[in-house]
N, C-alpha and C positions, 0 to 999 in steps of 0.2 A: 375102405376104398377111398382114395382122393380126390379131389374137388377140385377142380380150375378157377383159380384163384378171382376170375374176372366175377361172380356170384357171391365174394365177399370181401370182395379188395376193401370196399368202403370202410368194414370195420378194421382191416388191418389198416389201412393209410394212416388211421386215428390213431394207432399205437408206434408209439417213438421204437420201440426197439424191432418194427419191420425194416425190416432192409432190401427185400427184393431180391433181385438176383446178384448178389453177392458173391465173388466166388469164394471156392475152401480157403484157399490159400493167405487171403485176404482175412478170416478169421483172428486169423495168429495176433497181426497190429493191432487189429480192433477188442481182443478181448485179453486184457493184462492185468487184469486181477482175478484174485478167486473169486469165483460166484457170477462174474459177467457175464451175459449171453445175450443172444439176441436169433427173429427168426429168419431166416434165410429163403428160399426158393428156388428150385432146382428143376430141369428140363428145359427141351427145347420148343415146345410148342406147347400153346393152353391147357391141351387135351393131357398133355403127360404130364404137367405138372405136379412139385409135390413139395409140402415145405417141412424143412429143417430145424428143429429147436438145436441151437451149437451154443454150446457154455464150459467153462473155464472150470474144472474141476475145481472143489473144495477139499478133496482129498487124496493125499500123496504120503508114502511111505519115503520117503528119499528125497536126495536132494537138490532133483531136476525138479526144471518146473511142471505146474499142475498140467496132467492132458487137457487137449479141447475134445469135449464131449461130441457128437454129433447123432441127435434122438429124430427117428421119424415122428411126425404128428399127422396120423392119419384123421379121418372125416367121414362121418357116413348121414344121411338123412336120420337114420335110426337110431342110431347110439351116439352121434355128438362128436367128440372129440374127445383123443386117445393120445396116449403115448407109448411108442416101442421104443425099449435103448435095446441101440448095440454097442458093441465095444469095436475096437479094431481090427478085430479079428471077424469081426460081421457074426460074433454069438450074440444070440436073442438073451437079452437081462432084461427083461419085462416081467411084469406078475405073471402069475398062471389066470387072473382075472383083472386086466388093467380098469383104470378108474375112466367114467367118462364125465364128459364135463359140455354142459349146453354151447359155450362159449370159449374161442380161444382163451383169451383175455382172464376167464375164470381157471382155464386148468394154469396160464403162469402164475397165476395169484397161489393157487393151491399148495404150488412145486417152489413157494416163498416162504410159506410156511408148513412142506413136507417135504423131507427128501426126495431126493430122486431114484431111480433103481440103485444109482453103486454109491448111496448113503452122500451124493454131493445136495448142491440146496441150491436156488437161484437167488442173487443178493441183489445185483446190479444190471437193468435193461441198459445197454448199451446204444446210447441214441445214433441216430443216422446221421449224415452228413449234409449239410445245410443246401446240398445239392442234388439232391433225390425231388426227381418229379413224378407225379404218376399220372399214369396216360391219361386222367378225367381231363387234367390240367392244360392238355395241347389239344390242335386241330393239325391234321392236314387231310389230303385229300391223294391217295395212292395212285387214281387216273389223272387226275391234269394238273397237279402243283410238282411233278417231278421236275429238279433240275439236273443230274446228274448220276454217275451208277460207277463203282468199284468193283474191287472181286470179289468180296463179300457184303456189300455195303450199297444203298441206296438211300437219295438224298434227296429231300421234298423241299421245298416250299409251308412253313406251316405256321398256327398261331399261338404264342404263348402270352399269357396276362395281357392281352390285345394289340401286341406289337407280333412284329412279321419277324421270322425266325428261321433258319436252316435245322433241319432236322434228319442225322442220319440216322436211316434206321436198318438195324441188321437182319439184312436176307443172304443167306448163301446161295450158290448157283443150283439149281435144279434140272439136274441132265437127266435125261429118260433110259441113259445108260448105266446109270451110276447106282448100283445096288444100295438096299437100305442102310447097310451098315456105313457104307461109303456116306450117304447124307447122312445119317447122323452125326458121324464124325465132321463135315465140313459146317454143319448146322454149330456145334459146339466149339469147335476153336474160331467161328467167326463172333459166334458171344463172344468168346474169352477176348479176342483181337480187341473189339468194341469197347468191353470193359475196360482192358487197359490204356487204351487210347485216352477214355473219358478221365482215370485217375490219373493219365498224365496231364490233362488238359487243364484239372481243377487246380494245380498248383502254379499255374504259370501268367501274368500278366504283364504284357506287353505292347505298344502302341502296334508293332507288328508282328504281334502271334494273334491269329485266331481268337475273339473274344469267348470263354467257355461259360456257360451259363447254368446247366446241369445235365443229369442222368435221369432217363426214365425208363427204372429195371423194377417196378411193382411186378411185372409181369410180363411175359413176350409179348411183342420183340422189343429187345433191349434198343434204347434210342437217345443218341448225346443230341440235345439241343444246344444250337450255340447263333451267331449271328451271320445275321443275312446278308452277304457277300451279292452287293447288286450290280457290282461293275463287271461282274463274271471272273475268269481266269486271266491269268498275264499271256498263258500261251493263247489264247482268244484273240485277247488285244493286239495283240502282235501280229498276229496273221491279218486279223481288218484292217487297221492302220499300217502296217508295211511302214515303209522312208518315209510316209509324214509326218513320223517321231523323230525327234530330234537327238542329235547325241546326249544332250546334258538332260534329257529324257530319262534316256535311257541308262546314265551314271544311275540317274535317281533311281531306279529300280533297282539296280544293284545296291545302292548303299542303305534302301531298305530293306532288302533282302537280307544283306548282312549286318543289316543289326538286330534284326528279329531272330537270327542264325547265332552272333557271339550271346546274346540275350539266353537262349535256347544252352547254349554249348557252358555258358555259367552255371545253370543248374543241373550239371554233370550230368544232361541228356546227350542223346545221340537220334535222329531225326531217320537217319535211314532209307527216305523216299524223297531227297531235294531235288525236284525238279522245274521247270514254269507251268507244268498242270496245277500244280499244288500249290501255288501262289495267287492269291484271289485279290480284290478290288472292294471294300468297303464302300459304302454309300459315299463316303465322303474321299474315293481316290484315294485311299492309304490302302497301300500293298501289307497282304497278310497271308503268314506264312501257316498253310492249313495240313491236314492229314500225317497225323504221328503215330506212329507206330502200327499201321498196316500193311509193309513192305516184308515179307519175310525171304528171309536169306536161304538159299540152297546150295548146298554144298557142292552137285553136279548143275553147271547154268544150262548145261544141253537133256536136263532132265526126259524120258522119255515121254512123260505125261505133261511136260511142258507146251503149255499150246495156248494163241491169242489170236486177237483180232489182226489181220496184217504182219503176220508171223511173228507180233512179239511174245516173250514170254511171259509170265506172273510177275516177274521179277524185272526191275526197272535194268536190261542190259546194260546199253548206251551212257547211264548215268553210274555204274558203277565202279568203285575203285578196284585195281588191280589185285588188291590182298583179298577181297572179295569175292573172286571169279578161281582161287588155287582150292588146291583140294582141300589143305585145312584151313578153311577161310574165316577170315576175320573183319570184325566189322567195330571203328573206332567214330570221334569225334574227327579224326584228321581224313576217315573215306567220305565224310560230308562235305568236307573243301574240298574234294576231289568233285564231288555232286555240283559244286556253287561255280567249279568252272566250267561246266556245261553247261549250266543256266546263265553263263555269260555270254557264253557261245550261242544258245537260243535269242537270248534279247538281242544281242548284235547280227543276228543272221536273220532277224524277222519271223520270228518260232520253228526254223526247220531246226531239226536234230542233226546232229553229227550223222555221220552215211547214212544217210536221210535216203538212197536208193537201195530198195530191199532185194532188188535182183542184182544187182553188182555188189552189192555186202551182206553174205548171209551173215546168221547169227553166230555158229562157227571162227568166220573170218572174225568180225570182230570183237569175237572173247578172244581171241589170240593178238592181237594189236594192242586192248586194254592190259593185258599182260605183259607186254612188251615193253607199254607205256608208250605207245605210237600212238598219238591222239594229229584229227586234221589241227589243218593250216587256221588260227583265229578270220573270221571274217574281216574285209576288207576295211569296214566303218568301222572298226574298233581301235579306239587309240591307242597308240605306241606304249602309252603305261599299263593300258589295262591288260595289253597282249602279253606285256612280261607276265601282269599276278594271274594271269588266265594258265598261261604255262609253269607258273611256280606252283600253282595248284594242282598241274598235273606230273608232280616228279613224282618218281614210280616207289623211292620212299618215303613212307609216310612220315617217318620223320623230322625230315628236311619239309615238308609245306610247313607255311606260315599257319597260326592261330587263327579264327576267328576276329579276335579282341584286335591282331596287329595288319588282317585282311580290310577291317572295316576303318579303322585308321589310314592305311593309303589311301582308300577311296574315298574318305571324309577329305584328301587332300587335293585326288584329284578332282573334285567337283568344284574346285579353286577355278579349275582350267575350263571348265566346260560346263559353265554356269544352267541350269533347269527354267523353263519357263516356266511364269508366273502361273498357280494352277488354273486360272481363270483363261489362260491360253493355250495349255495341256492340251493331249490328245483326250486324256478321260472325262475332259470338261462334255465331250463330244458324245461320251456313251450314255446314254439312257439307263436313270436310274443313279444318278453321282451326280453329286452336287461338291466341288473339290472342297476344300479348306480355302480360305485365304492366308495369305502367306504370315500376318498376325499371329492366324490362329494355332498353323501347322508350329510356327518356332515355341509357341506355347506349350501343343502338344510334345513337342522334345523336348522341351525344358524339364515337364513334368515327368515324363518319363528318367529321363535322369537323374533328377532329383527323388525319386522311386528306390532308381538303380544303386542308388549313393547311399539312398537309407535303407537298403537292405541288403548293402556292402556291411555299412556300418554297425546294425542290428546283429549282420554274424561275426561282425568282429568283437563285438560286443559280449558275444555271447560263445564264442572264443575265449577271448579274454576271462569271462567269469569261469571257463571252465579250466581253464590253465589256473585259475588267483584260486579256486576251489581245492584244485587238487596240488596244487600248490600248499594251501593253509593244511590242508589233509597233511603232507607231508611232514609242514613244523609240526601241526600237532605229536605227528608219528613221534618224531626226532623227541620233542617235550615228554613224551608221552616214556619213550626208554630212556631219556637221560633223567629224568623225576624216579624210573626203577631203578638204574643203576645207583641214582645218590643215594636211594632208601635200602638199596642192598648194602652200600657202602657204610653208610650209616648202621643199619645192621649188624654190619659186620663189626664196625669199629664199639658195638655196643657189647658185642658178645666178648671182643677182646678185653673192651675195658670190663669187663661184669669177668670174663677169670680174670684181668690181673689182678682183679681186686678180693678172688676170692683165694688165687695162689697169696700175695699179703695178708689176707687175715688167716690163712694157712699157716703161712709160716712165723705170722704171731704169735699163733694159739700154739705151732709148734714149739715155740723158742720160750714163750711164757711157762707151759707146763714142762718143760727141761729146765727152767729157772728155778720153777717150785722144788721139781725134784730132787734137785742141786742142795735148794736152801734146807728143803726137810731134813737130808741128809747129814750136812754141812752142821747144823743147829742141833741136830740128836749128838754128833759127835762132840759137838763144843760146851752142849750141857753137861756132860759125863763129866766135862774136865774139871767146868767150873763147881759140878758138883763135892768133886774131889778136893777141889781147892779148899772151898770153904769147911769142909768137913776137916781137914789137916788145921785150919787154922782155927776152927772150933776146939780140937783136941789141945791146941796150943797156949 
């Protein structure tokens, strides 16, 4: 029987090769050698929990690589700790009397130095990732530090190593309608959501992405900690300060947005939820672009079970590209600059959305407009340049929209024209809770960042380069490699030729010699007779 992990996390946190709630799939990268494994954690709440021993076979007849094992370790007060394998096929390859063992820690020790049921062995704990938190480590408080709530996803206020922290933590929605099997399933792809999001967060830093901090998946519920966004949201700001934002404000928001955006679109992501909800406010007035990969796509937008707050759907309507909304829909880096000219559209309209009136626009009407590629009129305060790249953002093939990279380059031009106030005169100098940059400090911030962006341009080009000069040298070796066999064939060959010619010549030596002998034998038997003759006549004489 299994154990809810929260009665003995402490001794698992101490061992490097827990990982938490890991998902399967995720196994595959993490364990690429024989004999690696590590233990994992499965379900969706305490009470069902159950964990995982997953390890990289040691043994393969063939020339794929080794399977990932995946062995229950069950737990009981009474017998300790067990291990069931099964194979993939879910047959039971366990003893007819498994071994038990007082302590985790003690049965991987054992399975290091004994087989496992299908004769593999465990060599290498696969340590976790420098970004695993477990829940001892944070604080919050679920009744009064909320700031925020998703569709599957609620966001607290909370505390890590003594500084103040955003912490989402993964709830799915609980409808009193919705049969078990129904939450379970929504309970588990909001993990999985969660999960993903977190492993994209940990590879990414930028002065406007979301600061990511870590994962804490010891045990439900799974919760990305990251940083505390205290200026609030852009669509917030926007609605409270209205026109006492300035245009060259308001540049500034956009040429943050898109460089946290071509930032995002270099490391061949795709964002999929660009909107101004998802644009937050650092302590220090730096726009940051938050929420990745929680947006999922539907094939049908007029889903039947689609339903929200004020008729919207799950699915961000309003903000999506036309290839999007068709039956076999698709979703690129170029339906994101279709997203960023909305979000232009909201900062120049004061946070209203596009048909922003839900009874003159159902949801209907405008999937068929977005399809069309009929987007409204830019708002009135928007300048003449921005309206062009607001509308090149909106051509209905994706093709033809500009990059990221040549989006935030215009508007690095336009802010030529329409200079930003000092932040110290900014509207966010106003909100509570932001203290700006000064203007020092912020050109510093960009510098570095740049200079970031330059050395980790250069690093892949680097490592480019070494992989091209690698298989490059692989190459001449090849080429060294058969022209070295051809000469020693050649060679070879020309040894066998010379070894017969030289043994047809002593052939036809020893032929020519012994025809010479025979000759003279001959020749000598006949010439002695004569001379025999002779001297005998002239003896007579």
């Amino acid at each position: 029987m299994s154990r809810e992990p929260s009665r003995y996390s402490s001794d698992l946190i101490e061992q490097d090769w827990y990982h938490g709630m890991v998902l399967e799939e995720h196994c595959t990268k993490l364990l690429r050698k024989r004999g690696d494994f590590l233990v994992r954690a499965v379900g969706e709440t305490a009470d069902s929990i159950k964990l995982i021993l997953s390890v990289r076979s040691t043994k393969s007849s063939s020339a794929l690589p080794c399977p990932i094992l995946h062995l229950n370790l069950d737990h009981s007060e009474q017998n300790g700790w067990t291990l069931e394998a099964k194979d993939s096929a879910g047959k039971d390859g366990s003893d007819s009397k498994p071994k038990c063992f007082p302590t985790l820690a003690k049965l991987i020790q054992n399975y290091k130095e004994h087989s496992l049921p299908d004769a593999s062995r465990l060599i290498r704990g696969c340590p976790r990732p420098p970004w695993f938190i477990s829940h001892s480590q944070m604080k919050f408080y679920s009744h009064g530090d909320r700031i925020g709530s998703g569709n599957f996803c609620v966001v607290y206020k909370g505390n890590y190593k003594r500084c103040d922290v955003a912490i989402k933590v993964c709830q799915p929605r609980n409808e009193q309608t919705a049969s078990e099997d129904v939450e379970h399933r929504r309970a588990a792809n909001a993990k999985r959501q969660l999960l993903q999001e977190g492993s994209i967060m940990a590879n990414l830093t930028h002065p406007n992405i979301i600061t990511f901090i870590g994962i804490c998946c010891d045990q439900p519920p799974v919760c990305i900690v990251m940083e505390l966004c205290t200026g609030g949201s852009l669509i917030e700001h926007l609605f409270k300060f209205g026109d006492e934002i300035s245009i060259g404000e308001r540049v500034e928001y956009c040429n943050q947005a898109s460089n946290g955006m071509a930032y995002l679109h270099s490391k061949n992501l795709v964002h999929r939820d660009l909107a101004a909800r998802n644009c937050l406010f650092n302590v220090y007035g730096i726009l940051k672009i938050a929420d990745f990969g929680l947006s999922k796509i539907l094939n049908n937008v007029l889903d039947k079970n689609a339903k929200g707050k004020g008729g919207d759907l799950p699915i961000p309507l309003r903000w999506m590209a036309p290839e999007g909304l068709r039956e076999a829909a698709t979703v690129s880096q170029k339906s994101d600059v279709w997203s960023f000219g909305v979000v232009m559209f909201e900062i120049f309209n004061n946070g209203q959305r596009p048909w922003n009136n839900d009874d003159e626009w159902p949801l209907k009407r405008i999937a068929t407009h977005i399809r069309k590629g009929i987007m409204p009129v830019p708002p009135e305060k928007t300048p003449e340049s921005l309206k062009q790249l607001m509308k090149a953002c909106w051509r209905l093939d994706p093709a033809e929209r500009s990059s990221f990279a040549e989006i935030n380059n215009t508007i690095r031009k336009i802010k030529c024209d329409f200079a930003a106030p000092l932040p110290a005169e900014s509207t966010l100098a106003k909100v509570k809770g932001v203290r700006p940059l000064s203007l020092d400090e912020y050109v510093i911030l960009v510098e570095k960042a740049r200079v970031e962006e330059r050395e980790d341009s250069c690093l892949s080009s680097a490592q480019s380069m070494k992989s091209q000069k690698t298989t490059r040298s692989r190459l001449i070796s090849m080429q060294r490699s058969r022209k070295s066999r051809i000469i020693r064939r050649t060679d070879r060959t020309e040894n066998i030729g010379s070894q017969m010619s030289k043994t047809r010549s002593v052939a036809r030596r020893s032929s020519h010699s012994r025809k010479r002998r025979s000759e003279t034998e001959g020749g000598y038997k006949h010439k002695g007779n004569d001379g025999l003759d002779h001297q005998q006549e002239c003896h007579k004489q």
